[in-house]
VEXKEFI-740582 format. One record per residue (C-alpha): z, y, x; residue number from 1; residue in three letters. Coordinates in Angstrom, 1 decimal, padded with zeros to 4 digits. Each point is the difference from the previous one (the first is absolute). Layout:
// residues N
<atom><zz>Z</zz><yy>Y</yy><xx>X</xx><resi>NUM</resi><resn>ALA</resn></atom>
...
// end
This chain:
// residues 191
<atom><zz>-185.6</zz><yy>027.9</yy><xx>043.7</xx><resi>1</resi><resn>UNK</resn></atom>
<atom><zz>-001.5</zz><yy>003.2</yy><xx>-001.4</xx><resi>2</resi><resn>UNK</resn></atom>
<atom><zz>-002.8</zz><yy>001.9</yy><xx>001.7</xx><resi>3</resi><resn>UNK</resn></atom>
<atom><zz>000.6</zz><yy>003.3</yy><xx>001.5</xx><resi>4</resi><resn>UNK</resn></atom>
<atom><zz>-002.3</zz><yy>001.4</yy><xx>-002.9</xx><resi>5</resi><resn>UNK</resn></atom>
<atom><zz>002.3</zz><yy>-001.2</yy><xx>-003.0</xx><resi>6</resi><resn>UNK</resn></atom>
<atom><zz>002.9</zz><yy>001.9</yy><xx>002.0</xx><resi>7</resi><resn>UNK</resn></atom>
<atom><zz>-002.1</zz><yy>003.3</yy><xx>000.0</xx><resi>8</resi><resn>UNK</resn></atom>
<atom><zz>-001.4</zz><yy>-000.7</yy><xx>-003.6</xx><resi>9</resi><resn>UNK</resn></atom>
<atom><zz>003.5</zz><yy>-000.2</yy><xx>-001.4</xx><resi>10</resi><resn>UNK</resn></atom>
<atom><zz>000.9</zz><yy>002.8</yy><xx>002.3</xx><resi>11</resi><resn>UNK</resn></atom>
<atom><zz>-003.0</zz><yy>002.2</yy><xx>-001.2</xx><resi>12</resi><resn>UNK</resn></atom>
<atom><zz>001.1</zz><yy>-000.7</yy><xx>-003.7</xx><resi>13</resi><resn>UNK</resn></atom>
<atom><zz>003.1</zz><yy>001.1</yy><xx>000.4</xx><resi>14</resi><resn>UNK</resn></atom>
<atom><zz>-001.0</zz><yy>003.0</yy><xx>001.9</xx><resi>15</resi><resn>UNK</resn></atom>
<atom><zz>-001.8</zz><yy>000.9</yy><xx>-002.6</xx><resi>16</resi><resn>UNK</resn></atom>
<atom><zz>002.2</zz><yy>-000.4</yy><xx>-003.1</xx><resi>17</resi><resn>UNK</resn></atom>
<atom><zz>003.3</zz><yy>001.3</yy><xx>002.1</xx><resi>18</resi><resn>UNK</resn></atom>
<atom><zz>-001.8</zz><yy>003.6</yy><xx>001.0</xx><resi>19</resi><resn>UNK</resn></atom>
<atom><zz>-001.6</zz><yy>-000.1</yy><xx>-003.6</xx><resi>20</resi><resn>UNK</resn></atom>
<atom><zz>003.7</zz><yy>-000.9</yy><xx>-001.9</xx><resi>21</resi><resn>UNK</resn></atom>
<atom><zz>002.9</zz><yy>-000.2</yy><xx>002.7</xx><resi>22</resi><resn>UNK</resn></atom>
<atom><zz>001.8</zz><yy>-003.1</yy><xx>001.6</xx><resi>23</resi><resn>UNK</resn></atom>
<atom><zz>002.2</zz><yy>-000.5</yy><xx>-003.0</xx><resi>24</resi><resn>UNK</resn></atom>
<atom><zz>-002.6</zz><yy>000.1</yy><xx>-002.7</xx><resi>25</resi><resn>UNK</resn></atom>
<atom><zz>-001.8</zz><yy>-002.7</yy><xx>001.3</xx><resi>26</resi><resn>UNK</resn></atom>
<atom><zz>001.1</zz><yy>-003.5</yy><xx>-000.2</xx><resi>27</resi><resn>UNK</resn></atom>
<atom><zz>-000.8</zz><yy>-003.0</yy><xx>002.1</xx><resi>28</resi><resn>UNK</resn></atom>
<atom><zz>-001.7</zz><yy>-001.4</yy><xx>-002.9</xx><resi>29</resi><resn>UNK</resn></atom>
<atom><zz>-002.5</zz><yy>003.2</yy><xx>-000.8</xx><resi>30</resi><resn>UNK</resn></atom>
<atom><zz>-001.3</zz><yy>-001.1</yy><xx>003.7</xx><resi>31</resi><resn>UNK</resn></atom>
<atom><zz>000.0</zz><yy>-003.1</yy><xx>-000.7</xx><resi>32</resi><resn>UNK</resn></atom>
<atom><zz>-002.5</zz><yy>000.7</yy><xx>-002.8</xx><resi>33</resi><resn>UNK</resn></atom>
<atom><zz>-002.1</zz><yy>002.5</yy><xx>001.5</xx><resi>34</resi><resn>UNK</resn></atom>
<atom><zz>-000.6</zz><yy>-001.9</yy><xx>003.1</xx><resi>35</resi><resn>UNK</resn></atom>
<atom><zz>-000.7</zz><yy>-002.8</yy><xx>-001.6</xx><resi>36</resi><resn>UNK</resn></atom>
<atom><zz>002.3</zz><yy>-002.2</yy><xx>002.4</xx><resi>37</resi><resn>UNK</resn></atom>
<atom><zz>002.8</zz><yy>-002.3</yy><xx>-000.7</xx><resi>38</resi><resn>UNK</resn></atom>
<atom><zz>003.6</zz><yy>000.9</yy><xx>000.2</xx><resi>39</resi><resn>UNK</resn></atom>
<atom><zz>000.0</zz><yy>-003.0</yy><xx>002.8</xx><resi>40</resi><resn>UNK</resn></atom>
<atom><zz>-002.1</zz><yy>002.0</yy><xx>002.1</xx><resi>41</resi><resn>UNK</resn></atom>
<atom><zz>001.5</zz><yy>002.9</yy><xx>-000.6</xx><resi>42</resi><resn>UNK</resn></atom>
<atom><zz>003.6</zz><yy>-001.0</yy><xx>001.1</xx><resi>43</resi><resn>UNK</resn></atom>
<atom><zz>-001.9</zz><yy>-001.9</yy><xx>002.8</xx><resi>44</resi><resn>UNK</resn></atom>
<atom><zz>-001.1</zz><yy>003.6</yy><xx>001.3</xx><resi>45</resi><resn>UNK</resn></atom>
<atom><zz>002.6</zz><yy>001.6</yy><xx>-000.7</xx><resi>46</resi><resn>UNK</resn></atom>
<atom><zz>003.7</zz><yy>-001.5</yy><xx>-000.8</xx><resi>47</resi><resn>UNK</resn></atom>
<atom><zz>001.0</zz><yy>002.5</yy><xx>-002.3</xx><resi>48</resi><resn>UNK</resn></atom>
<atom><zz>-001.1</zz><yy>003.6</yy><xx>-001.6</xx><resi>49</resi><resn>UNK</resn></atom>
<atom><zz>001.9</zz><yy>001.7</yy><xx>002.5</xx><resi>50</resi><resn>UNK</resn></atom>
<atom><zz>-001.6</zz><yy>-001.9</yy><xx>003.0</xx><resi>51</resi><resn>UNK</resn></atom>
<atom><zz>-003.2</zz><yy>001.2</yy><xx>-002.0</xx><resi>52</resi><resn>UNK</resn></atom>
<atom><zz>001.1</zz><yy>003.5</yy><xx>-000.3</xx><resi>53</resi><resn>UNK</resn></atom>
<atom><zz>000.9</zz><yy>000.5</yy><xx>003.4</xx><resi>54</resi><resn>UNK</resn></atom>
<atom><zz>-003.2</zz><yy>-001.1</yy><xx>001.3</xx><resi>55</resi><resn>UNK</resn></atom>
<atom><zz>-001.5</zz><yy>002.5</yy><xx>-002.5</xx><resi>56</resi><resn>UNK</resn></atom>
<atom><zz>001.8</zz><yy>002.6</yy><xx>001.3</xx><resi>57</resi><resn>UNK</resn></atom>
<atom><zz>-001.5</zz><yy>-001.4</yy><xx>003.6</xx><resi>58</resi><resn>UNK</resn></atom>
<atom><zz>-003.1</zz><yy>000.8</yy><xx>-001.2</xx><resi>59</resi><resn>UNK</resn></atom>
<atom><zz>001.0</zz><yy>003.6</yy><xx>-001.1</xx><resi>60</resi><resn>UNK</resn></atom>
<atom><zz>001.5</zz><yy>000.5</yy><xx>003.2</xx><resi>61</resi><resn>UNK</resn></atom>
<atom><zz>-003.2</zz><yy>-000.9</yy><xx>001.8</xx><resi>62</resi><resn>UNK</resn></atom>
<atom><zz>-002.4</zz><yy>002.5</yy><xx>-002.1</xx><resi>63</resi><resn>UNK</resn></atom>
<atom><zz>002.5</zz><yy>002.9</yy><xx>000.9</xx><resi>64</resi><resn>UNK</resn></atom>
<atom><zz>-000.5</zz><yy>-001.6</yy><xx>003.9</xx><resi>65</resi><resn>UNK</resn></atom>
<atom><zz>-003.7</zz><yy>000.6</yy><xx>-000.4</xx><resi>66</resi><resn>UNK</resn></atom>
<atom><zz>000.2</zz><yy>003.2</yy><xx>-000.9</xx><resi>67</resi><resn>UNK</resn></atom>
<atom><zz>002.3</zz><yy>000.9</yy><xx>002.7</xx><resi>68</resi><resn>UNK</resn></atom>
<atom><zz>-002.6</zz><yy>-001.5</yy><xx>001.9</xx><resi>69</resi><resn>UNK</resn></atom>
<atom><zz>-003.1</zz><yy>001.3</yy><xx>-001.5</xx><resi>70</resi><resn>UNK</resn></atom>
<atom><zz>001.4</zz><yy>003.9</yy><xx>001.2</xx><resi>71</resi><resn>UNK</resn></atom>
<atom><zz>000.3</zz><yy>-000.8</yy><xx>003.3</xx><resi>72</resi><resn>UNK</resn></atom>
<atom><zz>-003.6</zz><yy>001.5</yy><xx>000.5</xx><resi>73</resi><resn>UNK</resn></atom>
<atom><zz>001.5</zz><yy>003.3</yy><xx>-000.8</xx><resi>74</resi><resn>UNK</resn></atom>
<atom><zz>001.3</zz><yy>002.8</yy><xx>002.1</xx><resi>75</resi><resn>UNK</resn></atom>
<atom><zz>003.8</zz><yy>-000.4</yy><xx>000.2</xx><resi>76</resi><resn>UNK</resn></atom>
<atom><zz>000.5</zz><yy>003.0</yy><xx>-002.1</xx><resi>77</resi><resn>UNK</resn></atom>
<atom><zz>-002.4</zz><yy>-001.5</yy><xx>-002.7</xx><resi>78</resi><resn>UNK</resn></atom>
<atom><zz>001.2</zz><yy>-003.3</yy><xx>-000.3</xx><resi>79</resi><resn>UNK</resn></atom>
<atom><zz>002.9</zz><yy>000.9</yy><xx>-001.9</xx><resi>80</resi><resn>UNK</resn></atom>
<atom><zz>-002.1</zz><yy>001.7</yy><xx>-002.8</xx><resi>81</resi><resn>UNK</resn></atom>
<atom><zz>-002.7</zz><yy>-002.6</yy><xx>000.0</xx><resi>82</resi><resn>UNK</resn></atom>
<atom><zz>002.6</zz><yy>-002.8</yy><xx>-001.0</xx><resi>83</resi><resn>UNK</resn></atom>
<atom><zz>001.6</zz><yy>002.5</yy><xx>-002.7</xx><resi>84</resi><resn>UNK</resn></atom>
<atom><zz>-003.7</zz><yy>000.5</yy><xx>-000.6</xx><resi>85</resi><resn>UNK</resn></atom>
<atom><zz>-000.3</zz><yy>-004.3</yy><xx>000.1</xx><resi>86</resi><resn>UNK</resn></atom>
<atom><zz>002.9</zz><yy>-000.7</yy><xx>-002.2</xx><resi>87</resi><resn>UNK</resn></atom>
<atom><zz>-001.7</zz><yy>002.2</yy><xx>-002.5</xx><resi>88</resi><resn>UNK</resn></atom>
<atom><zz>-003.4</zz><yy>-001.8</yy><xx>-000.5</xx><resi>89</resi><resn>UNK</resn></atom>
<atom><zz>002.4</zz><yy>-002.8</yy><xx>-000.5</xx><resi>90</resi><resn>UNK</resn></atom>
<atom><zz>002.7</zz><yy>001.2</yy><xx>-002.5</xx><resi>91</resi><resn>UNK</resn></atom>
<atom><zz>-002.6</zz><yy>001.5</yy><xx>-001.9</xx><resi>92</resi><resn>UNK</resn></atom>
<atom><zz>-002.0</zz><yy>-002.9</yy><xx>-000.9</xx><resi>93</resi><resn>UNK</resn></atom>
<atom><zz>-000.4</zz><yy>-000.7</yy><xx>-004.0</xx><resi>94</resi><resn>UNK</resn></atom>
<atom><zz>003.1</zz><yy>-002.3</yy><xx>-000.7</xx><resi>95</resi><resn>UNK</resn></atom>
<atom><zz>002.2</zz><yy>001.0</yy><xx>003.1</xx><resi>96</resi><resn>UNK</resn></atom>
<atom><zz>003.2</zz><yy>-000.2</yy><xx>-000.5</xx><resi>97</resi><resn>UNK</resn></atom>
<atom><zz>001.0</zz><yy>001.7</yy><xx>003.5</xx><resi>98</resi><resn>UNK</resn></atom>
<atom><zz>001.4</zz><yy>-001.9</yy><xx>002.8</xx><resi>99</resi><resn>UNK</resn></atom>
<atom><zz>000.4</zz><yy>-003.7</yy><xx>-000.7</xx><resi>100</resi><resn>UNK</resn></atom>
<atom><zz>002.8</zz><yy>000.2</yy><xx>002.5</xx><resi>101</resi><resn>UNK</resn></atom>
<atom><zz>002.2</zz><yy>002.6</yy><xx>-001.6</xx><resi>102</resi><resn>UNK</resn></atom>
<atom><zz>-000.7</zz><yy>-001.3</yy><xx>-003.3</xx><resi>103</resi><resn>UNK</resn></atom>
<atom><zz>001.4</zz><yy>-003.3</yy><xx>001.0</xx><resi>104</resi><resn>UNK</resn></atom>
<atom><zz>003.1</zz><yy>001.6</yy><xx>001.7</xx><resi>105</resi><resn>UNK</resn></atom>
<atom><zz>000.7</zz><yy>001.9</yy><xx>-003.4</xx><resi>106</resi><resn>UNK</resn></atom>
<atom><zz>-000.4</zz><yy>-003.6</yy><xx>-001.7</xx><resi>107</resi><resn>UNK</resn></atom>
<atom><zz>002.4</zz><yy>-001.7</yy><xx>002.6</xx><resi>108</resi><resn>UNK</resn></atom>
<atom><zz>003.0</zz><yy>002.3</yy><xx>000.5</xx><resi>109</resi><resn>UNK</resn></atom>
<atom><zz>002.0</zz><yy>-003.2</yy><xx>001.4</xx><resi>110</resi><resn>UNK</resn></atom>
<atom><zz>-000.2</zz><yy>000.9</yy><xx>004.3</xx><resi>111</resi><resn>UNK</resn></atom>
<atom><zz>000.5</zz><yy>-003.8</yy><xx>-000.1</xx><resi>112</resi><resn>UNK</resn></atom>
<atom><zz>-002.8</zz><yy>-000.9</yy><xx>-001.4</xx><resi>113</resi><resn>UNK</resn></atom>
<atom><zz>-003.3</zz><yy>-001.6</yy><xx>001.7</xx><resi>114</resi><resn>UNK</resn></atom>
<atom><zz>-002.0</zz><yy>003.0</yy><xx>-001.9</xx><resi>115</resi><resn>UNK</resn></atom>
<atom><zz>002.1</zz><yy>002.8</yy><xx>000.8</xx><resi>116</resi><resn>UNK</resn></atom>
<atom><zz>000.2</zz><yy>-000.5</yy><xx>003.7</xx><resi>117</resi><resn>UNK</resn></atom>
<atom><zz>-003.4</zz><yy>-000.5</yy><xx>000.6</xx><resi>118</resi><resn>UNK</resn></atom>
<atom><zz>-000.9</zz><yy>003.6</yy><xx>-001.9</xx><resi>119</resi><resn>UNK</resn></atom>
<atom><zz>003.3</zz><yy>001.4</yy><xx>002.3</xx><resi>120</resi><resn>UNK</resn></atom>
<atom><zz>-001.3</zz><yy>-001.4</yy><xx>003.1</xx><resi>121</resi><resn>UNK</resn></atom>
<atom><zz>-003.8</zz><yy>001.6</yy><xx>-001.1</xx><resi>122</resi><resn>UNK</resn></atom>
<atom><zz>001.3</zz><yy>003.4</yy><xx>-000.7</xx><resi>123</resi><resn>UNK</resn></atom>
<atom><zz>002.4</zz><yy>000.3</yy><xx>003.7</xx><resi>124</resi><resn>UNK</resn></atom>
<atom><zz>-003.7</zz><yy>-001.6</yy><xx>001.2</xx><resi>125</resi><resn>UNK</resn></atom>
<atom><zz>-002.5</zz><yy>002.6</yy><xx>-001.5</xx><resi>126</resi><resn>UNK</resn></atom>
<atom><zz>002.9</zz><yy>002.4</yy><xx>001.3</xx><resi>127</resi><resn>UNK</resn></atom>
<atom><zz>-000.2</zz><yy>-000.6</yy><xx>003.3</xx><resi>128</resi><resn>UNK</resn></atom>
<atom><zz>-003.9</zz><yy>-000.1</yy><xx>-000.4</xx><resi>129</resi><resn>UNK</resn></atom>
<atom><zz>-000.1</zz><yy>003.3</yy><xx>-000.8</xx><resi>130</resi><resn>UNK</resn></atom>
<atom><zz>002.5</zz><yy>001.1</yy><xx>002.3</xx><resi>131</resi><resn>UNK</resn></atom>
<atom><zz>-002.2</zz><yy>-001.3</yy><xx>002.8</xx><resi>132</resi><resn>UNK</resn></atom>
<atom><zz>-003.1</zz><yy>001.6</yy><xx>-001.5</xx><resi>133</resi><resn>UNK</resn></atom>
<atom><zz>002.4</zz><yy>003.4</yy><xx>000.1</xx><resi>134</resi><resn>UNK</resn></atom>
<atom><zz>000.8</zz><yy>-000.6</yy><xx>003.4</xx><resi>135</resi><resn>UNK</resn></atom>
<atom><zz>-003.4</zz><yy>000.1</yy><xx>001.3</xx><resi>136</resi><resn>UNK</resn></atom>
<atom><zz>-000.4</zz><yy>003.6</yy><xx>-001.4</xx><resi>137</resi><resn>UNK</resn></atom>
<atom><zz>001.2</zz><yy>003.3</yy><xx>001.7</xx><resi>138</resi><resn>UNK</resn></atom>
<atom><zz>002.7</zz><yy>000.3</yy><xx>-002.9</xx><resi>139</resi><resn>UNK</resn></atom>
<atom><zz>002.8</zz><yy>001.1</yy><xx>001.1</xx><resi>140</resi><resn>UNK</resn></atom>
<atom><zz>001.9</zz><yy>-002.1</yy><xx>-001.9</xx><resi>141</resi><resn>UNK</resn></atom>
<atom><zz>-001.9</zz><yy>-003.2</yy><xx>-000.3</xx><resi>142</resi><resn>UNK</resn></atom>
<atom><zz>002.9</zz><yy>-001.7</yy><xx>-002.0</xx><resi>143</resi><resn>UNK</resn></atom>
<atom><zz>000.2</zz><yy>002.6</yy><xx>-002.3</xx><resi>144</resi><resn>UNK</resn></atom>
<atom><zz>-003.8</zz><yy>000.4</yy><xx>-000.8</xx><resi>145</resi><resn>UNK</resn></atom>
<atom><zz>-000.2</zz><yy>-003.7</yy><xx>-000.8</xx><resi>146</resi><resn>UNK</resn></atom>
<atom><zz>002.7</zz><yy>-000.3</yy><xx>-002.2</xx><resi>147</resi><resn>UNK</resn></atom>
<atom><zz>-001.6</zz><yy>002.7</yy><xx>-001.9</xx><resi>148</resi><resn>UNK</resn></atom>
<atom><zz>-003.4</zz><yy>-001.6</yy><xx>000.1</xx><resi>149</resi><resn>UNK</resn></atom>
<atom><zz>002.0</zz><yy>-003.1</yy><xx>-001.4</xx><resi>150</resi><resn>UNK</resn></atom>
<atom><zz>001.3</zz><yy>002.3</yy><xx>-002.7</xx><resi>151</resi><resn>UNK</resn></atom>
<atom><zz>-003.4</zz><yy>001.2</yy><xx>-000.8</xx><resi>152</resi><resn>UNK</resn></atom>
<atom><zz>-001.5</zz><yy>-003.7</yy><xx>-000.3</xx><resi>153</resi><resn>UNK</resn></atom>
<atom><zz>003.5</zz><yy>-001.0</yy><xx>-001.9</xx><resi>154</resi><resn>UNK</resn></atom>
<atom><zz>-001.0</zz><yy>003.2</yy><xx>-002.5</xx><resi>155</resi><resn>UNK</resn></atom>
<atom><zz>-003.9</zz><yy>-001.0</yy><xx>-000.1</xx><resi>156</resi><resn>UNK</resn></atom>
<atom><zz>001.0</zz><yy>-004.0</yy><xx>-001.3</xx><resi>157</resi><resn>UNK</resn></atom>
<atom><zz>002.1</zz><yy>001.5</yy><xx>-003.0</xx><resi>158</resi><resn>UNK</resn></atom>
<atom><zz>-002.3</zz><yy>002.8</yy><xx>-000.7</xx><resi>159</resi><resn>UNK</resn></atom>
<atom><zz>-003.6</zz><yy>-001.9</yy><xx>000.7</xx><resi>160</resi><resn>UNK</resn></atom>
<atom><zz>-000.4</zz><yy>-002.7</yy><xx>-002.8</xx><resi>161</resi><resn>UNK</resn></atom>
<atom><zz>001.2</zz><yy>002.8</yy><xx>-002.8</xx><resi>162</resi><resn>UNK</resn></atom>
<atom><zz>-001.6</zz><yy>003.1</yy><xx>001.5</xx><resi>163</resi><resn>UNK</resn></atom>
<atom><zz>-003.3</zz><yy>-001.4</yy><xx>002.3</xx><resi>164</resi><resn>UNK</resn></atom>
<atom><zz>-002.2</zz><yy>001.6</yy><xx>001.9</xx><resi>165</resi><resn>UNK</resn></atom>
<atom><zz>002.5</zz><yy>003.5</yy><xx>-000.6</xx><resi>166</resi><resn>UNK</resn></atom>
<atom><zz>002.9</zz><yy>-001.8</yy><xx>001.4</xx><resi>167</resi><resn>UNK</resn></atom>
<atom><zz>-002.4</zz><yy>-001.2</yy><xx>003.2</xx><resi>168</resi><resn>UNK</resn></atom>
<atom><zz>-001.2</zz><yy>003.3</yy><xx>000.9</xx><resi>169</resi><resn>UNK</resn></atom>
<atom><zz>003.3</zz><yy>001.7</yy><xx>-000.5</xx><resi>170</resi><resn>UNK</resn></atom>
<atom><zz>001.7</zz><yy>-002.6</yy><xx>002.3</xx><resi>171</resi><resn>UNK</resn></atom>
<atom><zz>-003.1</zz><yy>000.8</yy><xx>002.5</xx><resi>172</resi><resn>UNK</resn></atom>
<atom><zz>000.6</zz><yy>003.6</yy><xx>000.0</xx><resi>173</resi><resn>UNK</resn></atom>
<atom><zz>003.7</zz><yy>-000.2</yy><xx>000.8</xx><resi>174</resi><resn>UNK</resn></atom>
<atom><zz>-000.2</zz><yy>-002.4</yy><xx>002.6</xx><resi>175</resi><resn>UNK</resn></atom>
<atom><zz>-002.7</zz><yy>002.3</yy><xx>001.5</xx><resi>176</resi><resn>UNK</resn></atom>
<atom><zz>002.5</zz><yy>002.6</yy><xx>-000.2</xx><resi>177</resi><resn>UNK</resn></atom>
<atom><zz>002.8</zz><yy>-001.6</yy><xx>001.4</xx><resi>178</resi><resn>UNK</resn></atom>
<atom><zz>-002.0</zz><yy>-001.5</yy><xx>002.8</xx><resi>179</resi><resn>UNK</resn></atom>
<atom><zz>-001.3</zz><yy>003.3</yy><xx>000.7</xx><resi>180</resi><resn>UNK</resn></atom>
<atom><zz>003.5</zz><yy>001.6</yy><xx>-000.4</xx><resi>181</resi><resn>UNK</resn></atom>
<atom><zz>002.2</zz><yy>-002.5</yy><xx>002.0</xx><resi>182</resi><resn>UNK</resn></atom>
<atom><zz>-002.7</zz><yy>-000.2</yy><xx>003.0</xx><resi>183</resi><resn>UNK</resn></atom>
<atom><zz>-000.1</zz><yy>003.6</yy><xx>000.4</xx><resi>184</resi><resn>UNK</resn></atom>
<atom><zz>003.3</zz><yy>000.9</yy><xx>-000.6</xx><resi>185</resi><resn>UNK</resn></atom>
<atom><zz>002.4</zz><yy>000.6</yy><xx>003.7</xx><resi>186</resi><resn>UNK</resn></atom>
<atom><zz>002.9</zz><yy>-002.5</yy><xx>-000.3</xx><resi>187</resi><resn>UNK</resn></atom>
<atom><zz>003.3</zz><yy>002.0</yy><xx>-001.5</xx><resi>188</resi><resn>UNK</resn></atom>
<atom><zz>003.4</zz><yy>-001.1</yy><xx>000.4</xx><resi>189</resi><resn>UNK</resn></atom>
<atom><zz>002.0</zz><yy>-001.3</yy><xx>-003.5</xx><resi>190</resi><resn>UNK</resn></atom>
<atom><zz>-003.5</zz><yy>-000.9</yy><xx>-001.2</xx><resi>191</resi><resn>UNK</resn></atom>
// end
């Protein structure tokens, strides 16, 4: 039976070479080798590569969680721009490649695959995240505001890795902006 470490080691690895290269690149056996386990343990952790994927894409899922988290000390006006703030520390990183999530939805365009759904069900859940971050603002709109937040943080992962620290503070300023604009703004009708 394989320890709980040898899970996380593989785990780590592949972390590590699927943010660096992308789920495709990387094959079962590259892990293999830079793990320095056996393909036995591997399939004994995981059955397959997408079994290994999607708990990848767990982990992923979990960071963005702690960031949601980690703004909760925030006024409820602030949070939004902290986690645009957030999300830019992280896509900004040397070797980023943006979200790991989106990436692998761009590499799974099947809706029936493992990978695909669990990046689907991660963007409706970093959605409705937001929107309940919007909601505890005085926007007027709360479902509007964080569906342009979510535009914002969509903008900063493609922008981030090419243009840095430029891309960070731009996507700070304009979700300062539309914080500022959409919880000041009177409600309007056919907004």
């Amino acid at each position: 039976m394989p320890t709980p470490d040898a899970r996380e080691r593989i785990l780590g690895t592949a972390t590590r070479l699927f943010d660096r290269h992308g789920v495709h690149a990387v094959g079962l056996q590259r892990i293999i080798d830079e793990c320095g386990c056996g393909k036995k343990l591997l399939y004994t952790c995981f059955a397959s590569k997408d079994d290994l994927v999607v708990a990848y894409l767990g982990r992923c899922g979990a960071d963005w969680d702690r960031l949601v988290a980690g703004v909760r000390a925030a006024t409820p006006e602030r949070r939004l721009v902290e986690l645009v703030r957030e999300a830019g520390v992280q896509v900004t990183r040397p070797g980023s490649r943006g979200c790991p999530l989106r990436a692998t939805l761009a590499e799974f365009p099947e809706p029936r695959h493992p990978a695909h759904r669990v990046a689907v069900d991660y963007l409706v859940r970093a959605r409705t995240q937001l929107r309940e971050l919007a909601a505890e603002t005085s926007a007027a709109d709360p479902t509007r505001l964080a569906d342009r937040v979510m535009v914002i943080i969509d903008g900063l992962y493609a922008n981030g890795p090419i243009f840095g620290d430029d891309a960070a503070k731009a996507a700070i300023a304009f979700a300062e902006d539309v914080v500022k604009a959409e919880t000041s703004a009177e409600p309007a009708e056919g907004r």
